[in-house]
LUMNUGU-983282 format. One record per residue (C-alpha): x, y, z; residue in three letters. Coordinates in Angstrom, 3 decimals. Layout:
BEGIN
@X->X Y->Y Z->Z r->ALA
...
This chain:
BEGIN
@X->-2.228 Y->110.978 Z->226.639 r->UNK
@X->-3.671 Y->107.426 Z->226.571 r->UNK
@X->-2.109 Y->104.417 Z->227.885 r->UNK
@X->-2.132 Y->102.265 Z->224.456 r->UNK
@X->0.177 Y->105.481 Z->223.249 r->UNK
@X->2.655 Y->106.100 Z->226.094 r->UNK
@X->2.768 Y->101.862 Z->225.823 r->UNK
@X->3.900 Y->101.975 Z->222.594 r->UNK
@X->6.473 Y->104.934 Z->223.017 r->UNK
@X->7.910 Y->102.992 Z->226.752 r->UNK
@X->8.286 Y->99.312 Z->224.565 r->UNK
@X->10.367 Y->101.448 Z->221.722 r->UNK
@X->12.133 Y->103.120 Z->224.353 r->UNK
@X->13.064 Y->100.481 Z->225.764 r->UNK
@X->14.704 Y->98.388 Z->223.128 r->UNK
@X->16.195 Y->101.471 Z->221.654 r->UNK
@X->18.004 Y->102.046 Z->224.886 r->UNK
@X->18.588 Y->98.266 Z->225.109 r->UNK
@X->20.585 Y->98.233 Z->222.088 r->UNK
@X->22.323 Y->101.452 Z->221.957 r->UNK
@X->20.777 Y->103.543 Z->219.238 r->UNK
@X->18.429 Y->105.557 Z->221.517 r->UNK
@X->19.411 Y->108.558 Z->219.422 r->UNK
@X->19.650 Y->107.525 Z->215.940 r->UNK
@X->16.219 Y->105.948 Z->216.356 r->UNK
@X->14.555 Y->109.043 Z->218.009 r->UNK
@X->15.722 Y->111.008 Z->215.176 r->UNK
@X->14.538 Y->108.336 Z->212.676 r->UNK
@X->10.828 Y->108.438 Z->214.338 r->UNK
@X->10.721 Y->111.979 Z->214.496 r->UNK
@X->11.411 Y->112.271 Z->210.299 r->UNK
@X->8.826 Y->109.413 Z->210.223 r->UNK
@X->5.999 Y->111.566 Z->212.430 r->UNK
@X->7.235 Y->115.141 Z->210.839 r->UNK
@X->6.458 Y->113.414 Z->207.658 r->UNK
@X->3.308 Y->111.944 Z->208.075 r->UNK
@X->2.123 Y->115.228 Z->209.367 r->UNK
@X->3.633 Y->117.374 Z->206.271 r->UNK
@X->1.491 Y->115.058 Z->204.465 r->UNK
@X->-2.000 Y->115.215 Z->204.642 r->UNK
@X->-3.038 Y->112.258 Z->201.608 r->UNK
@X->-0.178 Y->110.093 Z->203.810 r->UNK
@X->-1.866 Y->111.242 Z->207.245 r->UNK
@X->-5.501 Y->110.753 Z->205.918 r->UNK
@X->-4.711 Y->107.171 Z->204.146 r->UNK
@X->-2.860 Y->106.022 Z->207.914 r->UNK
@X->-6.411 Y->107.089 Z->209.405 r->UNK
@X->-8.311 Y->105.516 Z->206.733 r->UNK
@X->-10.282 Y->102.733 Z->208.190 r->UNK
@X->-11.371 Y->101.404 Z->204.458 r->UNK
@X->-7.454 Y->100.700 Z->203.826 r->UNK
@X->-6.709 Y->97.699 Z->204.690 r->UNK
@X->-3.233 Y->97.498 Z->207.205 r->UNK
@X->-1.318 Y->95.596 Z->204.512 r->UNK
@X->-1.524 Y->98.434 Z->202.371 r->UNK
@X->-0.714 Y->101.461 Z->204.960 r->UNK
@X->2.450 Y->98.681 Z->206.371 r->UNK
@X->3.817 Y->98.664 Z->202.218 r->UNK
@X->3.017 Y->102.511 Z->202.038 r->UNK
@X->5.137 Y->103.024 Z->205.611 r->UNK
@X->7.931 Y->100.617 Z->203.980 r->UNK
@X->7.985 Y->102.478 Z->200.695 r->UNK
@X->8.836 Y->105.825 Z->203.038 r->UNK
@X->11.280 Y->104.225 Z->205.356 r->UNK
@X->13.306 Y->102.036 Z->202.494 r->UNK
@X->16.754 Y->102.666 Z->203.363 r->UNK
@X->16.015 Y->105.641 Z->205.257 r->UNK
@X->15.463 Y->104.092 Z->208.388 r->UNK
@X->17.427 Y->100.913 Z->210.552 r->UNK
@X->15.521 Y->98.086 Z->210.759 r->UNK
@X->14.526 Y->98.789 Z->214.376 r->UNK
@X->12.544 Y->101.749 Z->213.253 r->UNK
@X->11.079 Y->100.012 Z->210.051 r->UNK
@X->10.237 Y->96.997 Z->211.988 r->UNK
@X->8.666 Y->99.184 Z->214.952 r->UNK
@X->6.387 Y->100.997 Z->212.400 r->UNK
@X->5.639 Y->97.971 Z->210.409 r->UNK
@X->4.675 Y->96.781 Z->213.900 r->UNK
@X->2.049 Y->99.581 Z->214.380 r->UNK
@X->0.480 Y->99.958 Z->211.564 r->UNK
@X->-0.275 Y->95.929 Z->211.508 r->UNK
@X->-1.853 Y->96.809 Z->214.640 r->UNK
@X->-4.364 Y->98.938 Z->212.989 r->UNK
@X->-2.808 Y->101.742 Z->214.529 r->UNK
@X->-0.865 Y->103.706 Z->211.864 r->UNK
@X->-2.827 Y->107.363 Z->212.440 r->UNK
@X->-1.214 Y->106.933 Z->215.835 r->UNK
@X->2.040 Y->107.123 Z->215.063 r->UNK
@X->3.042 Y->110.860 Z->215.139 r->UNK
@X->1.654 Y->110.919 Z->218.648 r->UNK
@X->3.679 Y->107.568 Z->219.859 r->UNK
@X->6.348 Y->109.528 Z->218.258 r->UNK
@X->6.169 Y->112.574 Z->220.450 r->UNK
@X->5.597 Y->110.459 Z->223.412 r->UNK
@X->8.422 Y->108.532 Z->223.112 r->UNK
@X->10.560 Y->111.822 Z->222.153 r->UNK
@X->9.873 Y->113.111 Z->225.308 r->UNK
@X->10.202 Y->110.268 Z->226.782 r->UNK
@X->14.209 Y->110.200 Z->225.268 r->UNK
@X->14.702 Y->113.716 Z->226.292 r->UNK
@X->13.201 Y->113.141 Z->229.798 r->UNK
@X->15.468 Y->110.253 Z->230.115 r->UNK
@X->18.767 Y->112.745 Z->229.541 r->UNK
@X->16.965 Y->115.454 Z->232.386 r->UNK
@X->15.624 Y->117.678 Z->229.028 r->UNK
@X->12.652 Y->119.442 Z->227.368 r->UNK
@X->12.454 Y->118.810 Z->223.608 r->UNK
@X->11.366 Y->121.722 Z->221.292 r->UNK
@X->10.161 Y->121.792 Z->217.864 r->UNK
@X->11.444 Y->124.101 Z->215.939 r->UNK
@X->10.148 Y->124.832 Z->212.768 r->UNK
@X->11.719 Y->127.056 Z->209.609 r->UNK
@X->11.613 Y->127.622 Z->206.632 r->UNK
@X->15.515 Y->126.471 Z->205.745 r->UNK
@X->17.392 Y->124.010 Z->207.578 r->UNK
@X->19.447 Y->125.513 Z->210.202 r->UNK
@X->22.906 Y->125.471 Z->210.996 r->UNK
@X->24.501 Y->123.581 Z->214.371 r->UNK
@X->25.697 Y->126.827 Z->216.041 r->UNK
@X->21.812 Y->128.850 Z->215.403 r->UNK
@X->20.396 Y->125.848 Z->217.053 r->UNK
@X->22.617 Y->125.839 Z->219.987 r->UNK
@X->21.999 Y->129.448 Z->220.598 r->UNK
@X->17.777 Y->128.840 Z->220.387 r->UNK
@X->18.697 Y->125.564 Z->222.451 r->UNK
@X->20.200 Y->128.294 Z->225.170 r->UNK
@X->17.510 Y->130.854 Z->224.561 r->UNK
@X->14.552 Y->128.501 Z->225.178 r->UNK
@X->15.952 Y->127.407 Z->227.951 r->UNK
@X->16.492 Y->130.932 Z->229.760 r->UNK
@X->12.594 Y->131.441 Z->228.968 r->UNK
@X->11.072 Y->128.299 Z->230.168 r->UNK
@X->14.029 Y->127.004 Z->233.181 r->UNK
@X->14.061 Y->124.272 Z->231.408 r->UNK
@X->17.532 Y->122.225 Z->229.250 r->UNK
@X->16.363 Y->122.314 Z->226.017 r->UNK
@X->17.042 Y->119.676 Z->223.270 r->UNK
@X->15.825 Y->121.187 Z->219.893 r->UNK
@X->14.695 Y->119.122 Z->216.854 r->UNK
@X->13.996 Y->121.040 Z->213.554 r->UNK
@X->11.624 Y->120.467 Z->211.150 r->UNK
@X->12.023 Y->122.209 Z->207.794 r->UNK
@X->8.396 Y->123.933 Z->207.020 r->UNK
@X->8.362 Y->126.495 Z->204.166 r->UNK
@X->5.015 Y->127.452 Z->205.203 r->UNK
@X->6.769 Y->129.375 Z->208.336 r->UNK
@X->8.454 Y->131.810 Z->205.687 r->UNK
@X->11.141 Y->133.491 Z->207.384 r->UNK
@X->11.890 Y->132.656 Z->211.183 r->UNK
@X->10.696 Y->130.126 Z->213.929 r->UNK
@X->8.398 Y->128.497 Z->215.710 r->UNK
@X->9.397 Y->126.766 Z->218.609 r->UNK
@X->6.833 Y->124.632 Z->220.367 r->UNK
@X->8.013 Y->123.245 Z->224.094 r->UNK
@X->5.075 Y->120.897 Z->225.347 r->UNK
@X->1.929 Y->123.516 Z->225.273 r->UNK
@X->4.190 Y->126.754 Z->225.132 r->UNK
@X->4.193 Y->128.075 Z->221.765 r->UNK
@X->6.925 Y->131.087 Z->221.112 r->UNK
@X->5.946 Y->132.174 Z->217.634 r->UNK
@X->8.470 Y->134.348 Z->215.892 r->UNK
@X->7.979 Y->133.950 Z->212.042 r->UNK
@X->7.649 Y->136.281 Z->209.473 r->UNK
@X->4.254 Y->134.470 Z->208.848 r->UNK
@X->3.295 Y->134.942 Z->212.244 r->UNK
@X->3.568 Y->138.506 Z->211.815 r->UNK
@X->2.122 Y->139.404 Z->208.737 r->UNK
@X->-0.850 Y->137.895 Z->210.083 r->UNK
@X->-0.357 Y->140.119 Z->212.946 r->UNK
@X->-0.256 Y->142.802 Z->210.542 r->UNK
@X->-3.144 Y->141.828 Z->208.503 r->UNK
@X->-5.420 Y->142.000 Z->211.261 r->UNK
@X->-3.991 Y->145.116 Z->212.483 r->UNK
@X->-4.949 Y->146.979 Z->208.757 r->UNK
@X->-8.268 Y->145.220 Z->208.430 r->UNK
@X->-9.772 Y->146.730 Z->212.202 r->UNK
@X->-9.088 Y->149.924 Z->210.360 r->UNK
């Protein structure tokens, strides 16, 4: 990970822990990178050089208004008047792991198609953490595109149980026939 990246994610850590809402604004930024990523017009505008950075700061505004405390807005604001508004999913994930290393833990996406309820992420929280050894912190991201099931990604370990996952499986099981 580059420097100008883990910067950005230590100088948001650090005022986030400063004033108290370390975890309301982790899982403000997290929305924020999910979404750019769901999103590939937002995603390709933030990496659009031709944009100018006044336009991708109002588009980032119009997303965050009253979605987000002002600490968050005024963070992304921040980096995209940079010229550095692609960037911010991976500041994101930085910083997230930063947060999660802070509190002796391993963050995992986890990605299905519904939301899912307290008690089913406590129990994938536990069973993540009996594969990897690690104390897991989950974070969900709804994703239809998963179908039925989860994907849970823990730094480069990807544990892929969907129902998309394995129909693919499937498929290329019936088409070597």
């Amino acid at each position: 990970m580059n420097d100008r990246i883990e910067g950005y994610a230590e100088a948001i850590f650090a005022i986030a822990s400063a004033e108290g809402s370390l975890d309301s604004v982790e899982a403000e930024l997290f929305t924020v990178a999910r979404s750019i990523e769901a999103s590939p017009e937002l995603a390709d505008s933030l990496a659009d050089p031709r944009l100018p950075n006044e336009r991708k700061e109002a588009v980032l505004a119009d997303l965050l208004e009253g979605k987000a405390s002002s600490l968050t807005s005024s963070f992304i604001q921040f980096v995209a008047r940079l010229g550095r508004a692609r960037d911010i999913p991976a500041v994101v994930d930085a910083f997230v792991a930063r947060s999660a290393a802070s509190r002796n833990r391993a963050v995992a996406e986890i990605r299905a198609a519904v939301p899912l309820d307290a008690e089913t992420l406590r129990k994938l929280e536990e069973a993540l953490g009996k594969a990897t050894g690690k104390t897991v912190e989950a974070k969900l991201v709804v994703d239809p595109s998963v179908v039925g099931g989860v994907v849970a990604t823990i730094g480069d370990i990807v544990i892929d149980g969907s129902i998309r996952h394995r129909l693919d499986s499937l498929r290329q099981t019936l088409q070597r026939r």
